[in-house]
N, CA, C and O atoms as a GROMACS GRO file, in nm:
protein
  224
    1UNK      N    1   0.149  -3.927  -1.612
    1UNK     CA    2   0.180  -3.876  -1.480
    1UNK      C    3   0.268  -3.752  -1.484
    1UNK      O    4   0.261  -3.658  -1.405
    2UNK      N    5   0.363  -3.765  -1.605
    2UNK     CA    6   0.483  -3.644  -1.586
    2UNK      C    7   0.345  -3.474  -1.596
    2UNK      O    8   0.331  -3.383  -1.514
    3UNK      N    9   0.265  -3.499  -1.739
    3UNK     CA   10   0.215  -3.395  -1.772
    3UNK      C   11   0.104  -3.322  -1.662
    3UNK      O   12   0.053  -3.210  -1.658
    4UNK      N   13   0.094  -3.440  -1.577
    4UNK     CA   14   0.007  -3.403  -1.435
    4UNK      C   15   0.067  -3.325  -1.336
    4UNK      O   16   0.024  -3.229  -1.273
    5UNK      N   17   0.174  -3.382  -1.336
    5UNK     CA   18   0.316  -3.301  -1.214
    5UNK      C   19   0.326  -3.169  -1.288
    5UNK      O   20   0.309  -3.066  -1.223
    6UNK      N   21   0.351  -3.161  -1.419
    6UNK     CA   22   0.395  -3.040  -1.491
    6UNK      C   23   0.321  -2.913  -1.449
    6UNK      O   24   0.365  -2.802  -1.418
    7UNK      N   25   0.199  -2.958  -1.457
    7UNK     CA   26   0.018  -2.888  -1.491
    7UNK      C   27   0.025  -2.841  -1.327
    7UNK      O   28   0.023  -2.721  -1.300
    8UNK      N   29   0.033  -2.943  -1.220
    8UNK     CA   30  -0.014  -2.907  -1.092
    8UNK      C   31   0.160  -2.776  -1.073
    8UNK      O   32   0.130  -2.659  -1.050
    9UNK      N   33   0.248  -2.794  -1.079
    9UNK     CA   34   0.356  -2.740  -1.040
    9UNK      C   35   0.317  -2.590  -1.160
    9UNK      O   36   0.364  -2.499  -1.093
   10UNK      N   37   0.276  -2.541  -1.254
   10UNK     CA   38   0.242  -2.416  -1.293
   10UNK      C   39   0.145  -2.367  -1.203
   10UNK      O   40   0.166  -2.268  -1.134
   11UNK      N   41   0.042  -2.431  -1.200
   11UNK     CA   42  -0.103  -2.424  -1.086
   11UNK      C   43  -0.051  -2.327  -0.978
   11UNK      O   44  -0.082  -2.208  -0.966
   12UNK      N   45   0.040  -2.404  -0.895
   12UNK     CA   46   0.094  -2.350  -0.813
   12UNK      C   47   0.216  -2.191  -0.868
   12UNK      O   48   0.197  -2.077  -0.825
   13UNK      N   49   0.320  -2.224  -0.955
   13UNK     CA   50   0.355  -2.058  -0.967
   13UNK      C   51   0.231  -1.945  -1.052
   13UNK      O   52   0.251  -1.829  -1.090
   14UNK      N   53   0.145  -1.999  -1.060
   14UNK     CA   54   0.013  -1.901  -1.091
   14UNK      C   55  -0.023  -1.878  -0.936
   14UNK      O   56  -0.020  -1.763  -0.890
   15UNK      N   57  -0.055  -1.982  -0.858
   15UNK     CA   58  -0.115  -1.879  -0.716
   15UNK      C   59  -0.024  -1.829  -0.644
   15UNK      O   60  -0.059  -1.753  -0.554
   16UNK      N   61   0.133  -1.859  -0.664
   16UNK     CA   62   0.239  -1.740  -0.631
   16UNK      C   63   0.228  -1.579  -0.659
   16UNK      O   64   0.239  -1.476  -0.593
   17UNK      N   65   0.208  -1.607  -0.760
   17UNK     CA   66   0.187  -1.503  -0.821
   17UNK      C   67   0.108  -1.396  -0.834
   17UNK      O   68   0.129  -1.275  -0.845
   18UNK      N   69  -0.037  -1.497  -0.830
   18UNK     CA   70  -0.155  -1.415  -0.792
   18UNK      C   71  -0.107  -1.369  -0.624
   18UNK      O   72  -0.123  -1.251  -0.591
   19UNK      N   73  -0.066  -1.439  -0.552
   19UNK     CA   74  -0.059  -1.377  -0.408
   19UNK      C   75   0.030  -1.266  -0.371
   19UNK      O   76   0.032  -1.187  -0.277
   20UNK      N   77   0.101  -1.286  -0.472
   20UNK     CA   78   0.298  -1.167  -0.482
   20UNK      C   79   0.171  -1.055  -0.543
   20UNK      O   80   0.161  -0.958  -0.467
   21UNK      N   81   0.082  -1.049  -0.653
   21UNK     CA   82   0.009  -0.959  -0.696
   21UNK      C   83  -0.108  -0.837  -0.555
   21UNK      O   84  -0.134  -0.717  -0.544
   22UNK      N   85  -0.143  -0.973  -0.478
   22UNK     CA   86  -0.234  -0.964  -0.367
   22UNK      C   87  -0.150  -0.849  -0.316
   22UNK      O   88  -0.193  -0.734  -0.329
   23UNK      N   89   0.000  -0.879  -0.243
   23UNK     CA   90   0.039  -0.823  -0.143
   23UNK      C   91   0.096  -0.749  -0.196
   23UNK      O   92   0.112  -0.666  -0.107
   24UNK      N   93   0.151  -0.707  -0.292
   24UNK     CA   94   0.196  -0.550  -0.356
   24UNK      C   95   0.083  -0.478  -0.383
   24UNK      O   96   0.103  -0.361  -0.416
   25UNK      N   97  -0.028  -0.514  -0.379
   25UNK     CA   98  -0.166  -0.420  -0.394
   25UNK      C   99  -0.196  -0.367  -0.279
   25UNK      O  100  -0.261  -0.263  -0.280
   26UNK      N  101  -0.157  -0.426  -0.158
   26UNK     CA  102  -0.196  -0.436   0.002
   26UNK      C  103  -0.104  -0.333   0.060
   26UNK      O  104  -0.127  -0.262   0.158
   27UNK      N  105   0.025  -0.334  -0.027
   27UNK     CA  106   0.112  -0.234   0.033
   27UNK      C  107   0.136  -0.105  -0.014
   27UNK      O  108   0.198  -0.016   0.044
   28UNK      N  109   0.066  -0.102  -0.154
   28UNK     CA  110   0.035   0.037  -0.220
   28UNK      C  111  -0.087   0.058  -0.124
   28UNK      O  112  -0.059   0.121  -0.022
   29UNK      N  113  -0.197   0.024  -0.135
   29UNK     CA  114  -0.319   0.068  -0.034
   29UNK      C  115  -0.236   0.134   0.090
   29UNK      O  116  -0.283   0.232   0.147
   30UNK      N  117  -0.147   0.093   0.119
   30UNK     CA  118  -0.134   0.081   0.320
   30UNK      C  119  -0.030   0.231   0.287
   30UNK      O  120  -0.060   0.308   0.379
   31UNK      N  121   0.067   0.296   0.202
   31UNK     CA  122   0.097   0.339   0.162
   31UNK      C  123   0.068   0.445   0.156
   31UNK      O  124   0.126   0.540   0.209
   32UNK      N  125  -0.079   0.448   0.051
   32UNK     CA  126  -0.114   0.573   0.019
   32UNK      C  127  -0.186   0.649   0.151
   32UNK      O  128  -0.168   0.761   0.198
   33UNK      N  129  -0.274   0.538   0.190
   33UNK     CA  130  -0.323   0.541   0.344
   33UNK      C  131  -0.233   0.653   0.443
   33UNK      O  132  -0.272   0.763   0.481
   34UNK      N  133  -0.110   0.591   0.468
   34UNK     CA  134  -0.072   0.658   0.550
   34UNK      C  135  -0.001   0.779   0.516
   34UNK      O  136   0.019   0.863   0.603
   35UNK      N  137   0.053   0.802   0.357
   35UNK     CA  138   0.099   0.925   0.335
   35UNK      C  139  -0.069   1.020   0.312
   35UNK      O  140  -0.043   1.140   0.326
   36UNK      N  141  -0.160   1.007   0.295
   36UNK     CA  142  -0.272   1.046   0.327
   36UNK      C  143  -0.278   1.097   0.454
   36UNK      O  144  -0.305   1.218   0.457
   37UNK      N  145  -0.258   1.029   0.587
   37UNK     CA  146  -0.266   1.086   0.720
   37UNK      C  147  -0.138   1.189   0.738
   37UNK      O  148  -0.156   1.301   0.786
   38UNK      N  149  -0.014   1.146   0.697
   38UNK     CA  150   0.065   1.274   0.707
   38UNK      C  151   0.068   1.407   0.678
   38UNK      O  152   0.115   1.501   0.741
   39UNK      N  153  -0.028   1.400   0.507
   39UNK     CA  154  -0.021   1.519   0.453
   39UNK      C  155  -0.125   1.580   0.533
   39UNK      O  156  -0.113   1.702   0.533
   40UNK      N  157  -0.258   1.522   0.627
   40UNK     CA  158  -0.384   1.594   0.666
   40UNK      C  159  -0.325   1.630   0.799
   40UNK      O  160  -0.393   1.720   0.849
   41UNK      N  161  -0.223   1.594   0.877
   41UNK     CA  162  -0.133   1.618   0.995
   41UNK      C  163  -0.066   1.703   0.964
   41UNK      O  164  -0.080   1.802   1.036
   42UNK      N  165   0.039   1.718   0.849
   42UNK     CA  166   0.109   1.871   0.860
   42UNK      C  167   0.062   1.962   0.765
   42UNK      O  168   0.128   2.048   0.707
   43UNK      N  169  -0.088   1.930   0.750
   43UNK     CA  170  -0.158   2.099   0.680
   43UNK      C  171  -0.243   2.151   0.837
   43UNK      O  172  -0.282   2.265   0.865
   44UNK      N  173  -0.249   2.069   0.892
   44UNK     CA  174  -0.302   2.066   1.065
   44UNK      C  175  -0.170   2.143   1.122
   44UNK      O  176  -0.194   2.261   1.095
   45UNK      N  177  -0.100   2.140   1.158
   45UNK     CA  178   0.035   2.218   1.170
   45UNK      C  179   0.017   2.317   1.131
   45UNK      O  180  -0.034   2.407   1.198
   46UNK      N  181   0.059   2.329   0.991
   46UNK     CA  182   0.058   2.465   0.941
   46UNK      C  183  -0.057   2.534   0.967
   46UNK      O  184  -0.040   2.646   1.014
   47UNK      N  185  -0.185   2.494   0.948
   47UNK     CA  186  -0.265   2.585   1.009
   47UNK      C  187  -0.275   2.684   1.131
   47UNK      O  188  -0.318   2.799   1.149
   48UNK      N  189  -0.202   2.562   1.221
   48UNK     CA  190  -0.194   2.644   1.329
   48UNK      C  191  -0.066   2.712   1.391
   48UNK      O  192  -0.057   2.747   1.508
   49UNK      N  193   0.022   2.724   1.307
   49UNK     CA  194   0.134   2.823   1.281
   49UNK      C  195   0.091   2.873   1.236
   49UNK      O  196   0.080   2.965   1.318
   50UNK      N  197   0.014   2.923   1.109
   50UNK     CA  198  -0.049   2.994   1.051
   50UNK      C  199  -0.121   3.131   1.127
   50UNK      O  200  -0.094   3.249   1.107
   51UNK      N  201  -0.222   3.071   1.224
   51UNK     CA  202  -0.304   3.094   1.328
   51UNK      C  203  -0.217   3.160   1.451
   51UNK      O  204  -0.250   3.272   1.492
   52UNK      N  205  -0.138   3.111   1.492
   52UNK     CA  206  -0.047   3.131   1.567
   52UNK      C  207   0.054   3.258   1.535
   52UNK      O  208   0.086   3.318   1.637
   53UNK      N  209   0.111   3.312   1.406
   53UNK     CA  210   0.181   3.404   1.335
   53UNK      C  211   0.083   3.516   1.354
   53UNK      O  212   0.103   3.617   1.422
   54UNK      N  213  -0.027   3.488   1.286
   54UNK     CA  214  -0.133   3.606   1.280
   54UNK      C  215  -0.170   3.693   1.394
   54UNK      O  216  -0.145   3.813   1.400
   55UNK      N  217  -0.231   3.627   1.483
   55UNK     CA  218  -0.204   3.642   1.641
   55UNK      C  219  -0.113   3.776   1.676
   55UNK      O  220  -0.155   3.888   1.706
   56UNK      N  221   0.027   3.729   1.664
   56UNK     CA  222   0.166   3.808   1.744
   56UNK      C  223   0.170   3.947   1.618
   56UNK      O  224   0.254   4.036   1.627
   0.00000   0.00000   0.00000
């Protein structure tokens, strides 16, 4: 019985783990994601300062 408890209680810090793995993958994705939308937002900006300079 002990080596059963032992076996099921690793079981479990393996799917901790795998899930701690899950959600640090989820938050690099979400991450890059959104520093992705910033950088395509302030080259959008600058463009049109850009645009805007040329102009005057």
């Amino acid at each position: 019985m002990k080596i059963k408890s032992s076996k099921i209680f690793n079981e479990q810090e393996g799917q901790g783990s795998a899930e701690m793995i899950l959600l640090i993958g989820a938050i690099i994705i979400i991450v890059i994601l959104v520093g992705n939308y910033i950088f395509q937002v302030s080259e959008g900006i600058n463009e049109n300062l850009k645009e805007l300079i040329e102009k005057e």
